[in-house]
DRENDO-1510 file (C-alpha; in Angstrom, 1 decimal, always signed):
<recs>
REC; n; res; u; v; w
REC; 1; UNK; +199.7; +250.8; +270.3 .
REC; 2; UNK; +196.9; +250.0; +267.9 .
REC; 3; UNK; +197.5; +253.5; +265.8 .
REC; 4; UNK; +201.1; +252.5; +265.9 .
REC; 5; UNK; +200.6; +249.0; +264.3 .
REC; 6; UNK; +198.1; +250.8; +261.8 .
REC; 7; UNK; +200.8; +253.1; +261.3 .
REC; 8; UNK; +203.3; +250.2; +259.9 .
REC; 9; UNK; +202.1; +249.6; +257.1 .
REC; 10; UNK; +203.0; +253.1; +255.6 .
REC; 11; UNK; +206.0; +253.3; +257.1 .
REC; 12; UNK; +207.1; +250.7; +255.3 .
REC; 13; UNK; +205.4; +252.2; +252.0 .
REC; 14; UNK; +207.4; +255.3; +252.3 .
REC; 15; UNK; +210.9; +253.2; +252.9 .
REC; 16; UNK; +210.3; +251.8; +249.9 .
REC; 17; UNK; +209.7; +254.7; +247.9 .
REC; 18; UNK; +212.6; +256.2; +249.4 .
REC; 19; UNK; +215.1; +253.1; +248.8 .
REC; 20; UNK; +213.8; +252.5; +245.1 .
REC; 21; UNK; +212.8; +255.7; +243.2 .
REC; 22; UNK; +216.7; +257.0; +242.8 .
REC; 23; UNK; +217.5; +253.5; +241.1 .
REC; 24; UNK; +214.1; +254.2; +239.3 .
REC; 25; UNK; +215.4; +258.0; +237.9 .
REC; 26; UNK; +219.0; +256.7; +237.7 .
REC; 27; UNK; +218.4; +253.6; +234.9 .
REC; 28; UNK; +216.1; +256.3; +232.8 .
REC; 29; UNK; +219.0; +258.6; +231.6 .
REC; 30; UNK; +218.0; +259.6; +228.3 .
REC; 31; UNK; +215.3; +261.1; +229.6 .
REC; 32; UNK; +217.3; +263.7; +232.0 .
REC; 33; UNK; +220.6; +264.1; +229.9 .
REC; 34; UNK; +220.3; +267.6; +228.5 .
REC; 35; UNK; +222.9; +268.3; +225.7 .
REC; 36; UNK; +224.6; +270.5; +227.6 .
REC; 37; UNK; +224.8; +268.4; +230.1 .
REC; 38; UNK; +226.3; +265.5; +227.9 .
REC; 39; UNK; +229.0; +268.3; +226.6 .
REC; 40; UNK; +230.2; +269.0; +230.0 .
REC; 41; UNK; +230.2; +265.1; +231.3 .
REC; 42; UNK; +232.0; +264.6; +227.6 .
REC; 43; UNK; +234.4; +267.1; +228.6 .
REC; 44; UNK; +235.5; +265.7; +232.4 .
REC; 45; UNK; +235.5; +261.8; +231.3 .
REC; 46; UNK; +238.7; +260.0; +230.7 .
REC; 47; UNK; +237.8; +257.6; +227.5 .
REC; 48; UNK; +239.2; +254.7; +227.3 .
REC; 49; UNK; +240.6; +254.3; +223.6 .
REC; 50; UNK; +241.3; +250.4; +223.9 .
REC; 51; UNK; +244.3; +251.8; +221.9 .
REC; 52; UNK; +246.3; +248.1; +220.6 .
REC; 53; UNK; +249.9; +247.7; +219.2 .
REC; 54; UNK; +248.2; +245.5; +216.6 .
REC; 55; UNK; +247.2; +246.8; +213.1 .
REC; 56; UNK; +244.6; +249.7; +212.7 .
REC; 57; UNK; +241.1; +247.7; +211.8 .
REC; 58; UNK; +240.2; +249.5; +208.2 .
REC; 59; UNK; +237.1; +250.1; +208.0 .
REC; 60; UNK; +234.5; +249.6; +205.1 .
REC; 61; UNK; +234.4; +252.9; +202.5 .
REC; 62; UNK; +231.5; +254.6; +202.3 .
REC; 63; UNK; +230.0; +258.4; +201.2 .
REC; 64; UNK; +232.2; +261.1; +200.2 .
REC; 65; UNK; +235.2; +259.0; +201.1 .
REC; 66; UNK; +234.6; +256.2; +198.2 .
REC; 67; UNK; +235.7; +259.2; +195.4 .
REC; 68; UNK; +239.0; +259.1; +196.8 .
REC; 69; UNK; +241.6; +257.8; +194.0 .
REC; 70; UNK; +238.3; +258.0; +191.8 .
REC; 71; UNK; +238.2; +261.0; +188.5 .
REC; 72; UNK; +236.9; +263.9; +189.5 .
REC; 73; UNK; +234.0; +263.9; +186.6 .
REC; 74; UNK; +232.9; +261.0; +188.8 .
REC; 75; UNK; +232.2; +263.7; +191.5 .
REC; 76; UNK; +231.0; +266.4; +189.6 .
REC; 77; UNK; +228.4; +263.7; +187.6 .
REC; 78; UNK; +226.5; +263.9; +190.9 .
REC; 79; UNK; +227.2; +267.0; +192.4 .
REC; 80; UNK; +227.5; +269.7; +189.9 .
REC; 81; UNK; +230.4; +272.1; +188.4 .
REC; 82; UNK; +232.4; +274.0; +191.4 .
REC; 83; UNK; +231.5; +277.4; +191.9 .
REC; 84; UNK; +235.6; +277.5; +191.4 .
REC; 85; UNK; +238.6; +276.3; +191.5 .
REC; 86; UNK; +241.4; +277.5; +193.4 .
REC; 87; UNK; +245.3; +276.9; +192.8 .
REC; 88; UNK; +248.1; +275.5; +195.6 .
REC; 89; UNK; +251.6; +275.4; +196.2 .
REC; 90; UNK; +251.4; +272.1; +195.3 .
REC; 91; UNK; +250.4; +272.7; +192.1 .
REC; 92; UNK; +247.4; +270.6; +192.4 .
REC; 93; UNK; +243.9; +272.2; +192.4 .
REC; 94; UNK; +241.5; +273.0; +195.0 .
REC; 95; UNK; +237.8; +272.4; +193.5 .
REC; 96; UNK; +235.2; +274.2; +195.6 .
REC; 97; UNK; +231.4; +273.4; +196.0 .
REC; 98; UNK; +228.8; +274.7; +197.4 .
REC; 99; UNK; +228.1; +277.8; +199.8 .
REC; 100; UNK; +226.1; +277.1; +203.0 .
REC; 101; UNK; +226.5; +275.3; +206.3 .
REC; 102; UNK; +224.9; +272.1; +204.6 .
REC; 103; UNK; +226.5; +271.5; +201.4 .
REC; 104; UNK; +230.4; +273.2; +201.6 .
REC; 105; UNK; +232.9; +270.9; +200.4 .
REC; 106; UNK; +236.2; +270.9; +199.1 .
REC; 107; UNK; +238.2; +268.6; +196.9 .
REC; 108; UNK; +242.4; +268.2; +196.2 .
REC; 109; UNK; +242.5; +267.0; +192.6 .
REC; 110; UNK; +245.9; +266.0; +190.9 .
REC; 111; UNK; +245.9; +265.3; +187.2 .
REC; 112; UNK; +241.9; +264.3; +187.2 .
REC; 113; UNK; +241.9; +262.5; +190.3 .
REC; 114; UNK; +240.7; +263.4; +193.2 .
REC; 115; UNK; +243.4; +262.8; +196.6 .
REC; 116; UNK; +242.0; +265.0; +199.4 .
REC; 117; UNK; +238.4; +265.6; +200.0 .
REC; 118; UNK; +237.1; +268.1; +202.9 .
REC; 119; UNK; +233.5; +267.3; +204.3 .
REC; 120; UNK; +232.2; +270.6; +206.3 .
REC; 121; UNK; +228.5; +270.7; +205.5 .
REC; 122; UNK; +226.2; +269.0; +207.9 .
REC; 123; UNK; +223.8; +267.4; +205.7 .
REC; 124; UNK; +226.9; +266.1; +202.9 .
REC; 125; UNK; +227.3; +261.9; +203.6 .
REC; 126; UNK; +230.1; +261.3; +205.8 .
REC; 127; UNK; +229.0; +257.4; +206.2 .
REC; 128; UNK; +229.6; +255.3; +208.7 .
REC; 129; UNK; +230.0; +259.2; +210.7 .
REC; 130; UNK; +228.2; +262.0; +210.8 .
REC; 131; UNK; +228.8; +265.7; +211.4 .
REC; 132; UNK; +227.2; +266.6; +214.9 .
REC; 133; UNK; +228.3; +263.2; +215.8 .
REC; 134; UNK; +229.5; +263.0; +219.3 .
REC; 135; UNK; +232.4; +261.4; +220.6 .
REC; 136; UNK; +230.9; +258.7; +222.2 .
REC; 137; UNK; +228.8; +258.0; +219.4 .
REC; 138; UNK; +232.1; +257.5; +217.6 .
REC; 139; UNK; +233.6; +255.3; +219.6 .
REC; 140; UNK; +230.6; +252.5; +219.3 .
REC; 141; UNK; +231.9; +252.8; +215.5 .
REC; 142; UNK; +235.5; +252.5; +215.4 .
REC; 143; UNK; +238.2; +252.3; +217.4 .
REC; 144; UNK; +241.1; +254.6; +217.8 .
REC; 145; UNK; +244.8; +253.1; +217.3 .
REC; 146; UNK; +248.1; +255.6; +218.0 .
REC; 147; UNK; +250.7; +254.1; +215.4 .
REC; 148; UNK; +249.2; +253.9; +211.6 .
REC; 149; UNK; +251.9; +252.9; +208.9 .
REC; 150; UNK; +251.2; +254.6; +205.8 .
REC; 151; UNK; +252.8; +253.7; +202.9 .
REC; 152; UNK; +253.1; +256.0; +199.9 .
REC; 153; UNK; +255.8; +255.9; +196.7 .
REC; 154; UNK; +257.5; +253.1; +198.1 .
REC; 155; UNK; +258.0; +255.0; +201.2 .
REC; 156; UNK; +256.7; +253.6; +204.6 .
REC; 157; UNK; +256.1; +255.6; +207.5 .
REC; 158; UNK; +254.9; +255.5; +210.9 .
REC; 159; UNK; +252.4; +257.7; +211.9 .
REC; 160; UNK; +252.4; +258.2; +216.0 .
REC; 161; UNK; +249.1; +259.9; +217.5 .
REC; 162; UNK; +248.8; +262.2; +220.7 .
REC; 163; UNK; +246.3; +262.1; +223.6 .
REC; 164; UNK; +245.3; +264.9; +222.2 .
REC; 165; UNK; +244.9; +263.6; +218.4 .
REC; 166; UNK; +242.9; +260.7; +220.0 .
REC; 167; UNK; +240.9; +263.2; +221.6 .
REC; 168; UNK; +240.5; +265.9; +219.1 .
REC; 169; UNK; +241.7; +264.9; +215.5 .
REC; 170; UNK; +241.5; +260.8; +215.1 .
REC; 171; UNK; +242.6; +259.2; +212.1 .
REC; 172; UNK; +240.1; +256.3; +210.7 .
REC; 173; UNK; +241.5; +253.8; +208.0 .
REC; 174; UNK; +239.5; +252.5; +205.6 .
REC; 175; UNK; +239.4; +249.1; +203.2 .
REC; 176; UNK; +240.6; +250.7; +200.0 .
REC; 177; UNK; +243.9; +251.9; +201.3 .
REC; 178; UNK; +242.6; +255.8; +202.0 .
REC; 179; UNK; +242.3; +257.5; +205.2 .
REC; 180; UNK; +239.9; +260.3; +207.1 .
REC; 181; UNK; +240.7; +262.4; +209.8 .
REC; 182; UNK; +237.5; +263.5; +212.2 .
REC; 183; UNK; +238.0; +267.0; +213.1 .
REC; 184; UNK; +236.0; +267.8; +216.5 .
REC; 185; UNK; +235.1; +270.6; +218.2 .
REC; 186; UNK; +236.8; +271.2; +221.5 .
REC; 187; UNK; +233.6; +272.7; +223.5 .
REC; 188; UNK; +231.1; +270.4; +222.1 .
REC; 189; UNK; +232.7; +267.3; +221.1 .
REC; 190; UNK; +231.0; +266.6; +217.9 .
REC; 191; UNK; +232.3; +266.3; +214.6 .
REC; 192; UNK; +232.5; +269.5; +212.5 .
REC; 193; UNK; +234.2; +268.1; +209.3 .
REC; 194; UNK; +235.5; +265.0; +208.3 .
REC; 195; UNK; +238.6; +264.9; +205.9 .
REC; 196; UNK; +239.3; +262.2; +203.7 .
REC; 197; UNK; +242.9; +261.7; +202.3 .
REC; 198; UNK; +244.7; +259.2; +199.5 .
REC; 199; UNK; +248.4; +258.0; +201.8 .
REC; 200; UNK; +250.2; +260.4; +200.0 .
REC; 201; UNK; +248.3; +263.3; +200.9 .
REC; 202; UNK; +247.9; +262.4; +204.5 .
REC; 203; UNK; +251.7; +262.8; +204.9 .
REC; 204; UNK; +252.0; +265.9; +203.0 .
REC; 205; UNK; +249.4; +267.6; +205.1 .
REC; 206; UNK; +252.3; +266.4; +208.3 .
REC; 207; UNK; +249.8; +267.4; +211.3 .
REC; 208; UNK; +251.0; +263.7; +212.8 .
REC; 209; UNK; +254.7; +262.8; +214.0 .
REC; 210; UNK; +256.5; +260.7; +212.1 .
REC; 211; UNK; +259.7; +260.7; +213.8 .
REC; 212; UNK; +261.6; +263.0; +211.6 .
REC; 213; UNK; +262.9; +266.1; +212.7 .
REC; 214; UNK; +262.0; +268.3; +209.8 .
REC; 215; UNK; +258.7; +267.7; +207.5 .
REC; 216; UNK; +259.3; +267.3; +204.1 .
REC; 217; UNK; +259.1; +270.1; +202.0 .
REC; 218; UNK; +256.0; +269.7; +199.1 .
REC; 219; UNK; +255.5; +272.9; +197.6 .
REC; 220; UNK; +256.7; +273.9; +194.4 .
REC; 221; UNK; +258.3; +277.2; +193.2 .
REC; 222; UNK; +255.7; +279.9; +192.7 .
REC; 223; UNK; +256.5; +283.5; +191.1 .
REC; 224; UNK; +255.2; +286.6; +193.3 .
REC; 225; UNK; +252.1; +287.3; +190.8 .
REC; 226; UNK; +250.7; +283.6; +191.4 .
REC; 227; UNK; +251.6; +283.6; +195.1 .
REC; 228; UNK; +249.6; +286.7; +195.3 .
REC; 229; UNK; +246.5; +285.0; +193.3 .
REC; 230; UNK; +247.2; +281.9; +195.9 .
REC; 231; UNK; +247.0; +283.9; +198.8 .
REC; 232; UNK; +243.9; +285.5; +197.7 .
REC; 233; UNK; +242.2; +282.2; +197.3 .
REC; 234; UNK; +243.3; +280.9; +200.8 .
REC; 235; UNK; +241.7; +284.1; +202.0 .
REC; 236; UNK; +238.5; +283.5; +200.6 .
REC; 237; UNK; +238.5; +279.5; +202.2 .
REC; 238; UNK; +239.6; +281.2; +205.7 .
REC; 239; UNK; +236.4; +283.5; +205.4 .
REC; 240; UNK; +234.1; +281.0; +203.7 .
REC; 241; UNK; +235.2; +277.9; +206.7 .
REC; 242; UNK; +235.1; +280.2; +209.4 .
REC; 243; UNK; +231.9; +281.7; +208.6 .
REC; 244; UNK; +230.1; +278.7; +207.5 .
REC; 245; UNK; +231.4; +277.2; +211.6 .
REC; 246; UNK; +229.9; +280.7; +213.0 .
REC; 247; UNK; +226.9; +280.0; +211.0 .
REC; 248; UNK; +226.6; +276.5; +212.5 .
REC; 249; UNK; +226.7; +277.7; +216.4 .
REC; 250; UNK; +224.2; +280.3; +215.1 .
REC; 251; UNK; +226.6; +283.6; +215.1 .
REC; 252; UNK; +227.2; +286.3; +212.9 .
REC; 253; UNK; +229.3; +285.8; +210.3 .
REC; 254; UNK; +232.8; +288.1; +210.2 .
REC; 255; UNK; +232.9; +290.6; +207.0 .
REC; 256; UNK; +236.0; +291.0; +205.6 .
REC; 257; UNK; +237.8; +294.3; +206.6 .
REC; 258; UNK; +240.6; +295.3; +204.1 .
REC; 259; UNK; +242.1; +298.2; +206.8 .
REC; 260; UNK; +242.1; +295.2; +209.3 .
REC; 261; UNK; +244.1; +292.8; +206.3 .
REC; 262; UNK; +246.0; +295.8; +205.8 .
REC; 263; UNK; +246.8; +295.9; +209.4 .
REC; 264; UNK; +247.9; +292.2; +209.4 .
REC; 265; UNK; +250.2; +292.7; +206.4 .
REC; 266; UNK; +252.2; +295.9; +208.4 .
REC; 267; UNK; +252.5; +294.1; +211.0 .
REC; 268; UNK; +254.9; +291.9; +208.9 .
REC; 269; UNK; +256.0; +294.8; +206.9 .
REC; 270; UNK; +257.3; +296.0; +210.3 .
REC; 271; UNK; +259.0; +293.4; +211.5 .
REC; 272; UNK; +260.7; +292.9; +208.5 .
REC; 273; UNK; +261.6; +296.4; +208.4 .
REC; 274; UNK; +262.9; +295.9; +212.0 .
REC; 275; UNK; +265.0; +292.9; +211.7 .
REC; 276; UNK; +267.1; +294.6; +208.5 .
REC; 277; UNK; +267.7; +298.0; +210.6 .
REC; 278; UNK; +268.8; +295.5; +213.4 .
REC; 279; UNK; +271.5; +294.3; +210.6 .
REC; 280; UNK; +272.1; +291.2; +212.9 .
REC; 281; UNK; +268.7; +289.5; +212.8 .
REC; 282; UNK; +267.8; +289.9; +216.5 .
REC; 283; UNK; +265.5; +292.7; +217.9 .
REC; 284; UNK; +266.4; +295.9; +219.6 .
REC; 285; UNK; +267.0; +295.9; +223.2 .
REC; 286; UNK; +267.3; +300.0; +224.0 .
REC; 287; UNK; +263.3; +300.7; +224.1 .
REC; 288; UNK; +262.1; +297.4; +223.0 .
REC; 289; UNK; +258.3; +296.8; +222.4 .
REC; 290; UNK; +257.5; +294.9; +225.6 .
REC; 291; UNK; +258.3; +298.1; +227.4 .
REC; 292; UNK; +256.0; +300.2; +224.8 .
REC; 293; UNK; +253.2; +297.9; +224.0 .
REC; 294; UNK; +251.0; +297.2; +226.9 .
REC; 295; UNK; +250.6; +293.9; +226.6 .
REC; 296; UNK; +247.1; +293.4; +228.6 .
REC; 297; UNK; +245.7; +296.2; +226.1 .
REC; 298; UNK; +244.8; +293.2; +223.9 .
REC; 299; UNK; +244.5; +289.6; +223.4 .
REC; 300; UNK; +246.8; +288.2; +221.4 .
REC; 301; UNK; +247.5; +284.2; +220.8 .
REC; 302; UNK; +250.7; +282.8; +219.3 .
REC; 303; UNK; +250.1; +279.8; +218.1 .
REC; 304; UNK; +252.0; +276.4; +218.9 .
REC; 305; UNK; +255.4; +278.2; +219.4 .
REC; 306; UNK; +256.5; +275.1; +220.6 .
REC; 307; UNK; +254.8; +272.9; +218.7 .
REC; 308; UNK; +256.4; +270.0; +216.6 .
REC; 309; UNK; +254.6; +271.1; +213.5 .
REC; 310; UNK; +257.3; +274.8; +213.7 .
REC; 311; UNK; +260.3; +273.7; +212.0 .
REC; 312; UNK; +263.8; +275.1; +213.6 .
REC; 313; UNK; +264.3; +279.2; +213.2 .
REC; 314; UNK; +266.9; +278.5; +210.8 .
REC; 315; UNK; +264.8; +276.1; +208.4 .
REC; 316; UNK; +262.2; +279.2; +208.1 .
REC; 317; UNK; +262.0; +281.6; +205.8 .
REC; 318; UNK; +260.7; +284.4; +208.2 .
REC; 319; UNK; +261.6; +284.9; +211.8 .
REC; 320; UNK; +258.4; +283.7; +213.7 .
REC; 321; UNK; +256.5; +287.2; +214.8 .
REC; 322; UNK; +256.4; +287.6; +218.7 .
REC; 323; UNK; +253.4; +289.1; +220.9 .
REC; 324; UNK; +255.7; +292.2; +221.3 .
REC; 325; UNK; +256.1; +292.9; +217.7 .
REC; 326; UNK; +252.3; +292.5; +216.9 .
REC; 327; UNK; +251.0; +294.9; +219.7 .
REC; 328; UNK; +254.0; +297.8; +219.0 .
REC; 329; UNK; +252.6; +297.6; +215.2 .
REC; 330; UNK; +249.2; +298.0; +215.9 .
REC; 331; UNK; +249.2; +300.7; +218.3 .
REC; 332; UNK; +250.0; +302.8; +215.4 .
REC; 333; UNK; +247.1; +302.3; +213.7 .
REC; 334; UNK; +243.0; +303.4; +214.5 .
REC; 335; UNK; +242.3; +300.4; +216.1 .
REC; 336; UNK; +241.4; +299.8; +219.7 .
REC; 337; UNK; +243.5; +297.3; +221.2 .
REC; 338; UNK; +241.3; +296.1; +223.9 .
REC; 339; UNK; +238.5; +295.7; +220.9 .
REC; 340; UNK; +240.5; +293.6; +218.6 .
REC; 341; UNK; +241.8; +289.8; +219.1 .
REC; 342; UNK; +245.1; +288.6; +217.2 .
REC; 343; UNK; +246.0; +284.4; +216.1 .
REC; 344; UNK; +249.1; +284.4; +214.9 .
REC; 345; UNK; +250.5; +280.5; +213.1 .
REC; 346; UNK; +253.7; +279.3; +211.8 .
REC; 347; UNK; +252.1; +275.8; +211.0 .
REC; 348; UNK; +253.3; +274.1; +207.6 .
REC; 349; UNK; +250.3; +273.2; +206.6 .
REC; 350; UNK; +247.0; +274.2; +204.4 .
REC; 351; UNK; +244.5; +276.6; +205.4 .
REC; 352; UNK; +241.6; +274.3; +205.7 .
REC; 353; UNK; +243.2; +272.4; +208.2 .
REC; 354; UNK; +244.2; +275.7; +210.2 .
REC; 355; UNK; +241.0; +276.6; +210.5 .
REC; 356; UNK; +238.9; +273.6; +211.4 .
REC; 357; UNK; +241.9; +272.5; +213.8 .
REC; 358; UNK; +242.0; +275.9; +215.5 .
REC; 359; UNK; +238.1; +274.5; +216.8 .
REC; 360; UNK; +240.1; +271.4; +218.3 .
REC; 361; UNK; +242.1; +274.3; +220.9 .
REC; 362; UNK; +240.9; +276.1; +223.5 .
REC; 363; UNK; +242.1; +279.5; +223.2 .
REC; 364; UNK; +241.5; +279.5; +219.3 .
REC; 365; UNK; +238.1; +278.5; +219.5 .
REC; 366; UNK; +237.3; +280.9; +222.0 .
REC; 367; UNK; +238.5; +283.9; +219.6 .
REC; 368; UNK; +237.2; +282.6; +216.8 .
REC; 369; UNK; +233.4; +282.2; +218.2 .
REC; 370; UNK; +233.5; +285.2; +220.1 .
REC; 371; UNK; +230.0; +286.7; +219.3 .
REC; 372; UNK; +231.4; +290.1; +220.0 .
REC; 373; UNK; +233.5; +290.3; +216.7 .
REC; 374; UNK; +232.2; +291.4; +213.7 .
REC; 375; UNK; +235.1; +291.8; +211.4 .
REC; 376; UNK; +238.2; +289.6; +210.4 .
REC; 377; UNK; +241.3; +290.5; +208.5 .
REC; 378; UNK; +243.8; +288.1; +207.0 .
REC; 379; UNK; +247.5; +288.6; +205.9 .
REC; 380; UNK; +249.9; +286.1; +204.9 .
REC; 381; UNK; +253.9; +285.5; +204.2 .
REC; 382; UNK; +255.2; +282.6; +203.8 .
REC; 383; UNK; +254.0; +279.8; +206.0 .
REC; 384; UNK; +252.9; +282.6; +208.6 .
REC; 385; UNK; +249.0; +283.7; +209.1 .
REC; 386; UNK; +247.7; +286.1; +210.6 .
REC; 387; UNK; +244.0; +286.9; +211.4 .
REC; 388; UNK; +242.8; +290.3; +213.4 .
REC; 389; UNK; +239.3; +289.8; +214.5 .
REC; 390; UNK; +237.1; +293.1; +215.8 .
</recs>
């Protein structure tokens, strides 16, 4: 009895220790939370947007985003002449600066004044944001609204976000009548660039519904000998933004292949060829590729065929390419198709948003930071692109 009642006292002891020390470890998380760990509880929550039908609270302008409407001398005064300038088919001019992950921005300029300015590298001042920002971290900023009404050349439009725009591409408005869209990347959740945009160029760049059934049409008429120098310069921003994200997750950056563009550029070639033997536009069914091709031979990722950004068949200038018509093509070339991946888009839209927004989707992403490739190839017609990474 007596080594029993001496015995109480650390009983009791040890209850305590074992009631109290998980409410001790659990009210100490930033001690425990791993970044890897924060990704993956990122990942499985269900945010709550405290999304309101009233208007969009405009936030102060700050950084990169107060040289929007401003002269572009303005810009360069503190940051230097571009290492170029690229053209569009909008006939505006893309002004490009600097080189590495830290420093690589891009700015639309329109008669002197700069409209669209792209934020990629990580150390560039994306105030009240930050790139590597996480989601969350966001969200104690600003809050996310899924109707904005832009109004630009006495035109007023109604701007209606996704779940998966609130997720993955939120628009911000800001005091001085300009916008910014934060790009984020699908397996990490941080911000990889930040875009800033005048109202006019936020609805040209149409990545948000606005309740029309076909996106207006911005470009301008462009001979074959300046599409071709236009083409060559989104090539050069596809390799440059895609390198520079590889470079940021520390992989090796993809060399440009000319037989793998060449590649692309058959592909359409082929098809082309294809459609005018058909005479009536549709495809062969006597030995058609699905029976020739071997689909599982290689992966290959057509891009938002149902998307609303893909206008109608009949409003496009080229018939969309299939999986079928891409895999009969390259199995007669060199390459080998279980070595290679294929992305394939029909979105009407500029390159730089392609690219950072192919980090927002699953299957993109995955091809595109596959540590495996070592070469990329690009080819374009039209609105289509297509990239072959091996």
């Amino acid at each position: 009895m007596k080594t029993f009642l001496r015995a109480m006292p650390l009983v009791f002891i040890m209850l305590l220790i074992v009631y109290w020390l998980p409410e001790v470890i659990s009210k100490n998380p930033t001690d425990i939370i791993t970044p890897k760990e924060e990704s993956e509880s990122i990942q499985s929550e269900s945010f709550d947007y405290q999304t309101t039908d009233l208007e969009p609270e405009q936030l102060p302008v700050l950084g990169l985003g107060s040289y929007i409407g401003k002269n572009v001398e303005s810009f360069t005064e503190n940051f230097g002449d571009p290492k170029r300038i690229d053209p569009t088919i909008y006939g505006e001019e893309q002004w490009i600066f600097g080189e590495h992950e830290t420093d690589y921005v891009q700015l639309g300029v329109k008669n002197g004044v700069i409209t669209d300015l792209f934020a990629l590298g990580s150390d560039l001042n994306v105030a009240p944001f930050e790139i590597g920002m996480s989601i969350t971290e966001v969200f104690q900023i600003a809050s996310f609204y899924p109707t904005y009404s832009v109004e630009s050349q006495d035109k007023q439009v109604t701007l209606e976000l996704t779940e998966s725009d609130l997720n993955y591409r939120p628009l911000i408005a800001f005091d001085n009548q300009t916008f910014a869209v934060l790009m984020m990347d699908r397996s990490t959740n941080q911000i990889t660039a930040v875009r800033y945009l005048d109202a006019s160029s936020l609805l040209r760049l149409g990545v948000y519904d606005d309740g029309s059934v076909v996106n207006d049409d911005y470009s301008i008429d462009i001979d074959e000998t300046n599409q071709k120098v236009i083409s060559e310069a989104n090539k050069k921003q596809v390799y440059e933004i895609l390198n520079i994200l590889r470079q940021r997750y520390e992989l090796s950056v993809l060399n440009a292949s000319d037989a793998l563009s060449e590649a692309a550029q058959t592909i359409f070639i082929d098809q082309e060829m294809q459609l005018t033997l058909d005479g009536d536009g549709q495809l062969e069914e006597e030995g058609s590729f699905a029976e020739t091709s071997g689909l599982s031979s290689t992966e290959t990722y057509i891009l938002d065929d149902k998307s609303r950004y893909v206008e109608d068949n009949t409003n496009q200038e080229f018939q969309p390419l299939t999986s079928e018509q891409i895999e009969h093509t390259l199995q007669k070339t060199n390459l080998e198709l279980d070595e290679v991946r294929i992305l394939y888009s029909n979105q009407k839209t500029d390159m730089t948003w392609l690219v950072t927004n192919w980090l927002t989707l699953e299957i993109e992403r995955k091809f595109l930071m596959d540590a495996r490739m070592t070469e990329i190839g690009v080819a374009y017609r039209g609105n289509d692109i297509l990239l072959i990474l091996h």
